[in-house]
C-alpha positions in Angstrom: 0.0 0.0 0.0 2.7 2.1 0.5 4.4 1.7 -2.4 1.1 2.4 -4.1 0.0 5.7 -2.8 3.3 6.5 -0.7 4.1 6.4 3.0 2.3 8.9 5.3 4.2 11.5 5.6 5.9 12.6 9.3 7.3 15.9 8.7 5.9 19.0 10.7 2.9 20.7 9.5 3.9 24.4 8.3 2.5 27.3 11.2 1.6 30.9 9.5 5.1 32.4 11.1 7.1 29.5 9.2 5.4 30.5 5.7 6.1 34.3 7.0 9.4 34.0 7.2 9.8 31.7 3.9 8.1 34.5 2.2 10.1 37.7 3.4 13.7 35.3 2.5 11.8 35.0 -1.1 11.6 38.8 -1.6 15.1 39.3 0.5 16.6 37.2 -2.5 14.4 39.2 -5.4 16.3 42.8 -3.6 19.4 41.6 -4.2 18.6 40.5 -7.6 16.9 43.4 -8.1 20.3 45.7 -7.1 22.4 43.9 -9.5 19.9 44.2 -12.3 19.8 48.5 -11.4 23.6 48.4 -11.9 24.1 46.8 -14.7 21.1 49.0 -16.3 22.7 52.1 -14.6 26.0 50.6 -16.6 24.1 50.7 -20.1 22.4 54.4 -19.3 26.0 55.4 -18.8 27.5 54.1 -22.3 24.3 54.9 -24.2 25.0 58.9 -23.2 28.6 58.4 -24.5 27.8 56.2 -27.5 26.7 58.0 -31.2 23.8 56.2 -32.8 25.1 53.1 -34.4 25.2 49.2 -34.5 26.8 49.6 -31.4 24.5 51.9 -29.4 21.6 49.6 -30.8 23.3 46.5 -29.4 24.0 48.0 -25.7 20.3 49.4 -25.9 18.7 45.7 -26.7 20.7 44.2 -23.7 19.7 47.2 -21.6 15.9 46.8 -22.7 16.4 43.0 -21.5 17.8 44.0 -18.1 14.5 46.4 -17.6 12.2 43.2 -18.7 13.7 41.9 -15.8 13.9 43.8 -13.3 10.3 45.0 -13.6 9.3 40.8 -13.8 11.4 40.8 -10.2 9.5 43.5 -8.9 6.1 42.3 -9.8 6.9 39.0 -7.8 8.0 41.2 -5.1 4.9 42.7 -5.0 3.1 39.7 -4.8 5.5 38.1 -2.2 4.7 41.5 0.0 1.3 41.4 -0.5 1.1 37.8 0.6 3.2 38.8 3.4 1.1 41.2 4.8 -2.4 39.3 3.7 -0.9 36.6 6.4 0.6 39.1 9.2 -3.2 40.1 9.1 -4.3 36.8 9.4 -1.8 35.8 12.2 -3.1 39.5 14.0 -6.4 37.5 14.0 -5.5 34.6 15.3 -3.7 36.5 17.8 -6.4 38.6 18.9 -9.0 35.6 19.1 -6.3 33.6 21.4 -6.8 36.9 23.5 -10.5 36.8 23.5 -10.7 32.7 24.1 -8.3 33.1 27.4 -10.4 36.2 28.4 -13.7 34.2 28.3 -12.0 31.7 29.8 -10.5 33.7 32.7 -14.0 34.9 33.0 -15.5 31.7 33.1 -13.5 30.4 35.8 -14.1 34.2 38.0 -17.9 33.2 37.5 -17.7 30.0 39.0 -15.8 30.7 42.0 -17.9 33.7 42.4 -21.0 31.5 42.4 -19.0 29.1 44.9 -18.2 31.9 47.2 -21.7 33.8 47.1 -23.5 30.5 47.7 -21.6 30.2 51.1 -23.2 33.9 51.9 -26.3 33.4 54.7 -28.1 36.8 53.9 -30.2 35.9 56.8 -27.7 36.0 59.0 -25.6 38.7 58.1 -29.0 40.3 58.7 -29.2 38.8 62.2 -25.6 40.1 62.4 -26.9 43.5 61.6 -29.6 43.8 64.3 -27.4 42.3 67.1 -24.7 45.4 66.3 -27.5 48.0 66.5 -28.9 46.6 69.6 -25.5 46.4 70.8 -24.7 50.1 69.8 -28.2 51.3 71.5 -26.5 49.4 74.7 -23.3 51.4 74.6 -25.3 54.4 74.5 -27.1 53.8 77.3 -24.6 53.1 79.1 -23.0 55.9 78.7 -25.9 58.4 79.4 -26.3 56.3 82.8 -22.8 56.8 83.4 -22.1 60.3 82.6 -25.3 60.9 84.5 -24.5 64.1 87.4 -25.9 63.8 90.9 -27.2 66.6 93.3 -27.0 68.9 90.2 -30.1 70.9 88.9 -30.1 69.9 85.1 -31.4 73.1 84.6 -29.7 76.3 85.8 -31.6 80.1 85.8 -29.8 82.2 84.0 -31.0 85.5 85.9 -29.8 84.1 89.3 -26.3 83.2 87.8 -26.3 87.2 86.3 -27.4 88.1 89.8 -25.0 86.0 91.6 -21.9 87.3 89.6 -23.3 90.9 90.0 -23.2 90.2 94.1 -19.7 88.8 94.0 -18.5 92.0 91.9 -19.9 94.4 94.9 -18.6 92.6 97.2 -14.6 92.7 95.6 -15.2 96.2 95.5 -16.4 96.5 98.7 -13.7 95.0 100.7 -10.9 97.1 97.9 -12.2 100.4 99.9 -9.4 101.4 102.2 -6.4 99.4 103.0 -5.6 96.5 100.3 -3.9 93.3 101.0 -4.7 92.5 97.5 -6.2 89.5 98.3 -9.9 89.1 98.3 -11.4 87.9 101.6 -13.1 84.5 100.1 -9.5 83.5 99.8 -8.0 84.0 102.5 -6.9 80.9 104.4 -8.8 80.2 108.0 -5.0 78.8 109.3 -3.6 82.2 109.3 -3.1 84.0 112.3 -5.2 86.3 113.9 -4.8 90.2 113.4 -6.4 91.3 116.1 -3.3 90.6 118.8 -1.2 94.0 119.0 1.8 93.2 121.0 3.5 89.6 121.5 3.4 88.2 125.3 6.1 89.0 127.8 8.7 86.4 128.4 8.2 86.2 131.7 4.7 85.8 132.2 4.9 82.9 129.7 7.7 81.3 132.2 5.0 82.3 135.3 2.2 80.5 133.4 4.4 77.5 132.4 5.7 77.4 136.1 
């Protein structure tokens, strides 16, 4: 069977970059072939100025009209080589772009699943249990609070007129007890410890002795 319709063949099948890169060494080749054939026609242009018409000039300007035949048969391949070039850059672009998009619904995929997994663990119910239980909690705190910062033997509420009349009565009386003499200190703070004023003269020696005796 083999020998009939030949043995199956084990060589690697050819990937768009392989065929991209046969193809741009095609048209590298067709420059170079190209650069010799501009020389040699560059050649002929040069002679032809110097040459008077003749047999000779005729001769130069056949080969030279073969050279341009050429040259413009090598750049029509090399068009088509460049055009097939490009036609499969695009192509491998695509290919490129739609690898992208299959690992990016793929990547979204797998987020969607575990997302499921993750959500379906979620008890709404009790994160609205939760919920309540921190708001009764907080109500607590602030009770708590009140009932601690609470005042006692404090009037919560305070007459304003008897505070001005208060104030007005302390004023008199600092400028009642400035008349005369100052100490400069007012009388409400003056310590009960001190010592008397009233004593004029200190006691005699010896009636202290007489008394102690």
């Amino acid at each position: 069977m083999n020998r009939l319709f030949g043995a199956k063949s084990t060589a690697p099948k050819p990937t768009l970059g392989g065929a991209i890169t046969n193809v741009e060494t095609r048209i590298e080749s067709i420059d170079v072939k190209l650069a010799k054939l501009n020389a040699e026609l560059t050649t002929y242009q040069t002679r032809l100025a110097k040459m008077r018409d003749g047999p000779g000039k005729t001769a130069i300007k056949q080969k030279a009209l073969k050279v341009l035949q050429q040259r413009k048969m090598y750049e029509s391949q090399r068009d088509q080589l460049q055009q097939q070039s490009w036609n499969m850059e695009q192509a491998g672009m695509m290919q490129d772009n739609l690898k992208n998009t299959m690992t990016t619904v793929d990547a979204m995929k797998t987020t969607t699943k575990e997302l499921r997994k993750q959500y379906g663990k979620v008890d709404i119910d009790k994160i609205e249990r939760l919920q309540d239980e921190m708001a009764d909690l907080m109500d607590m705190g602030n009770d708590i609070q009140e009932s601690i910062s609470r005042s006692y033997d404090v009037p919560e509420e305070v007459d304003e007129a008897e505070l001005d009349a208060e104030l007005e009565a302390l004023g008199d009386e600092v400028e009642f007890e400035g008349i005369g003499e100052s100490t400069g200190v007012p009388s409400f703070m003056v310590d009960d410890a001190a010592p008397p004023q009233f004593i004029d003269e200190p006691p005699e020696t010896a009636k202290v002795r007489e008394a102690a005796g």
